[in-house]
C-alpha positions as CSV (number, residue, x, y, z in Angstrom):
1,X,-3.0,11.1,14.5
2,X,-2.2,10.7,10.8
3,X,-4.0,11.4,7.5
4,X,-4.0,8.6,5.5
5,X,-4.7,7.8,1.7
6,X,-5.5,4.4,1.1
7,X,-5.0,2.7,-2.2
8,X,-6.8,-0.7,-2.5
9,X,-5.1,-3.7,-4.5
10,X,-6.4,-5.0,-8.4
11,X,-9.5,-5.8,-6.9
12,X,-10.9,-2.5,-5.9
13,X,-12.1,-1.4,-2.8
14,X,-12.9,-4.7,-1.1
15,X,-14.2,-5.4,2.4
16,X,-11.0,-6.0,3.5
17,X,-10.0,-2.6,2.6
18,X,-13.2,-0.6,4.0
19,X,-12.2,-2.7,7.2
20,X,-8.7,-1.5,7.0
21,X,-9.9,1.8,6.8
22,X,-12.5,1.8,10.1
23,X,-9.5,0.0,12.1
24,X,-7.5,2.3,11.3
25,X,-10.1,5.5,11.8
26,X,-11.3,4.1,15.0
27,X,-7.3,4.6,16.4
28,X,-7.6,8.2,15.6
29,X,-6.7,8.3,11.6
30,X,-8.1,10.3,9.2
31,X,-9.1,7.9,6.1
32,X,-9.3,8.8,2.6
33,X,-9.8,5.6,0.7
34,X,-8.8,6.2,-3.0
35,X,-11.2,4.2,-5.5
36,X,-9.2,4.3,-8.5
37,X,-12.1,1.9,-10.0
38,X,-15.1,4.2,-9.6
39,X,-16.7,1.5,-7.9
40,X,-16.1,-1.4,-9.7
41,X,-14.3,-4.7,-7.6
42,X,-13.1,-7.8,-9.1
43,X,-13.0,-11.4,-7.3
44,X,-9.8,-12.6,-8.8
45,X,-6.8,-11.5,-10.1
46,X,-6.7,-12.7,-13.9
47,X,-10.3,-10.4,-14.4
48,X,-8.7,-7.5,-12.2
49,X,-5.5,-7.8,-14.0
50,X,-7.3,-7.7,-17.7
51,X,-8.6,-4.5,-16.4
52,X,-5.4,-2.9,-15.4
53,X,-3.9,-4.1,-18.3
54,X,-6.9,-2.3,-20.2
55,X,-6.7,0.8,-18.2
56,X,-3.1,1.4,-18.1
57,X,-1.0,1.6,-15.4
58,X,0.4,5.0,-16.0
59,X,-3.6,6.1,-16.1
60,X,-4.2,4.6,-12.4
61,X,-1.0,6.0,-11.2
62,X,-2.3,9.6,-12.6
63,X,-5.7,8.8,-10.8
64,X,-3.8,8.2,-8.0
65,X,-2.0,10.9,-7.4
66,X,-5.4,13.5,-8.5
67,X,-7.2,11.8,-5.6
68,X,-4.8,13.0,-3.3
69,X,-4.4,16.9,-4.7
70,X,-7.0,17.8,-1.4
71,X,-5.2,16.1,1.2
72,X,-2.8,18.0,3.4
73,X,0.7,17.1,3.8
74,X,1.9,15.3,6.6
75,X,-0.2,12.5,4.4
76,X,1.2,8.8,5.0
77,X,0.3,6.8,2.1
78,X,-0.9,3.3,2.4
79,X,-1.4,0.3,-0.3
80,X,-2.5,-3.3,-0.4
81,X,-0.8,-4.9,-3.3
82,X,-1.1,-3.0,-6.9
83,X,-2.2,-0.2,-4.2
84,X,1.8,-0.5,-3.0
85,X,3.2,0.8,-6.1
86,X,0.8,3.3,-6.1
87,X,0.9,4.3,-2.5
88,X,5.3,4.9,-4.0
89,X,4.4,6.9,-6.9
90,X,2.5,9.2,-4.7
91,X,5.2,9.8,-2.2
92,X,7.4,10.3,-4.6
93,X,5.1,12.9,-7.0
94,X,3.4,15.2,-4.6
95,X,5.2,17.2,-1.6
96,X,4.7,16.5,2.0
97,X,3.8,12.8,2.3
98,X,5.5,11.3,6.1
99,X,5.3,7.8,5.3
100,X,4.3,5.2,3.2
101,X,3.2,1.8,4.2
102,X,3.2,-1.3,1.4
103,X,1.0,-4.3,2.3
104,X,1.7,-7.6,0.1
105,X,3.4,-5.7,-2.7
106,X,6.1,-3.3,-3.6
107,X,7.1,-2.1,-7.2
108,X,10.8,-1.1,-8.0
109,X,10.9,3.0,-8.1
110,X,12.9,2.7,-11.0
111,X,10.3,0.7,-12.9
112,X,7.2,3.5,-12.3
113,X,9.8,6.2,-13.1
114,X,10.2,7.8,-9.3
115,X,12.9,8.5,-7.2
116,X,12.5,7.8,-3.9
117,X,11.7,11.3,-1.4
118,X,14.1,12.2,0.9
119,X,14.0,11.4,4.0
120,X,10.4,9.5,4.1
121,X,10.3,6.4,6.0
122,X,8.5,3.1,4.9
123,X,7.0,-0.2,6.1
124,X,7.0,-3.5,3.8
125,X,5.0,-6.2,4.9
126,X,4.7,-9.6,2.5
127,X,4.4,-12.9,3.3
128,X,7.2,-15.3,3.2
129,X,5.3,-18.0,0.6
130,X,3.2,-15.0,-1.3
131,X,3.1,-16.5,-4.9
132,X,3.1,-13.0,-5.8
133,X,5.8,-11.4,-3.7
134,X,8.6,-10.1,-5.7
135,X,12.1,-9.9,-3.7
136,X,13.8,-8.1,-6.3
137,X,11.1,-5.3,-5.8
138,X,11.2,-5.3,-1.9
139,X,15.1,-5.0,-2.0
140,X,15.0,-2.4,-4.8
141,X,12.9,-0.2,-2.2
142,X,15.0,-1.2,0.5
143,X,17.9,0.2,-1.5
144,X,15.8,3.4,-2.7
145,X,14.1,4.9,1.1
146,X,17.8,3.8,2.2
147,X,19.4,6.2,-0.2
148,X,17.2,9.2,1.1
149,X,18.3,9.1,3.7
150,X,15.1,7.2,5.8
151,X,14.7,4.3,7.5
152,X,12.7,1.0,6.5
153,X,11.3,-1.8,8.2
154,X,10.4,-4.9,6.6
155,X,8.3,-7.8,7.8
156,X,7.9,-10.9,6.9
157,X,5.2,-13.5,7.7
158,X,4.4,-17.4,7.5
159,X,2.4,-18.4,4.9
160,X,1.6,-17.6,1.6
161,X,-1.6,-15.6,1.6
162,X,-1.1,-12.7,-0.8
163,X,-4.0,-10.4,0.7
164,X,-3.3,-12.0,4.2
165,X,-5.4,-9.2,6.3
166,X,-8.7,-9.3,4.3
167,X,-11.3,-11.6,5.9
168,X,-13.2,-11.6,2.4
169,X,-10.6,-13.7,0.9
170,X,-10.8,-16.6,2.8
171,X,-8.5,-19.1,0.7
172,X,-6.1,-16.0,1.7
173,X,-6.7,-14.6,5.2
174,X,-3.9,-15.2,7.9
175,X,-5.5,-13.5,11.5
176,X,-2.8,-14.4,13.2
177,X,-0.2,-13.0,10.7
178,X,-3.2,-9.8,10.4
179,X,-3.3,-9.6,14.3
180,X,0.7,-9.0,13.9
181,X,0.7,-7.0,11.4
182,X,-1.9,-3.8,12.2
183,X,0.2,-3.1,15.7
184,X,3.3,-2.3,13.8
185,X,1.3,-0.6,11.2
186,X,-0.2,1.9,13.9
187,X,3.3,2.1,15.4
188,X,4.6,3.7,12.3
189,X,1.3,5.7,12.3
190,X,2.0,6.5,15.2
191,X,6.0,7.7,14.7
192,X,5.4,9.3,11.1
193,X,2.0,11.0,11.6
């Protein structure tokens, strides 16, 4: 079993993330979601992006990393999107996090100020078409977990649905590419927990 902090994308703590979170709890995980919003979730991007914008992303990294002062190591950390770079800046601020998991997103360590931790493994998962998906990003990770000395796996999927495993979003939602994805999500779970 692994503990798990769970950082939603832009648009806050969607369905598709509370789903994510009782998948994953009803395999044995212990689920913290983080709501870096207080409550508040967006329907699309440009409205969710004004607000990160306003916020600051240095302030939602901070938030990010307070939420998780309580939770023991051995924590894997787990994003969706925006929630990817955060999900990094954690593993690489606080001690003691096994893993870290980045669905539909992935932020250059070097652009959020981190190094990468030794020795902590990490998933990527993006689609192939994702108008978001930023290759530079994924490879700059690649590059980082590499240098510490941990392996990383990297999937790719058809399509080009950005939050691909959130029923909610249905001009997004893949369930096949979904239905591939959550097995090798718990088999990291699984290796790193």
């Amino acid at each position: 079993m692994a503990t798990i902090a769970l950082f939603h994308s832009a648009l806050g703590v969607r369905p598709g993330v509370l789903d994510a979170a009782q998948m994953l709890g009803e395999h044995g995980h212990d689920v913290h979601v983080v709501d870096q919003y207080d409550g508040l979730v967006f329907d699309d991007y440009e409205t969710a992006l004004e607000h990160v914008t306003e916020v600051g992303f240095s302030a939602l990294m901070g938030k990010a990393l307070e939420a998780t002062t309580d939770i023991p190591d051995g924590v894997v950390t787990v994003g969706f999107s925006n929630g990817g770079g955060m999900a990094e800046f954690v593993a690489a601020s606080r001690p003691g996090v096994s893993g870290v998991v980045m669905l539909s997103g992935a932020l250059d360590p070097a652009e959020i100020g981190v190094v990468w931790p030794q020795g902590v493994p990490a998933q990527i998962h993006d689609t192939v078409d994702d108008p978001w998906r930023e290759q530079d990003s994924i490879d700059a990770v690649a590059a980082a977990v590499k240098s510490a000395g941990a392996e990383v796996e990297i999937f790719d999927y058809p399509g080009s649905g950005h939050l691909f495993t959130d029923a909610s979003k249905t001009d997004e939602y893949q369930p096949e590419e979904a239905a591939r994805l959550w097995p090798r999500v718990l088999d990291f779970l699984d290796r790193v927990g």
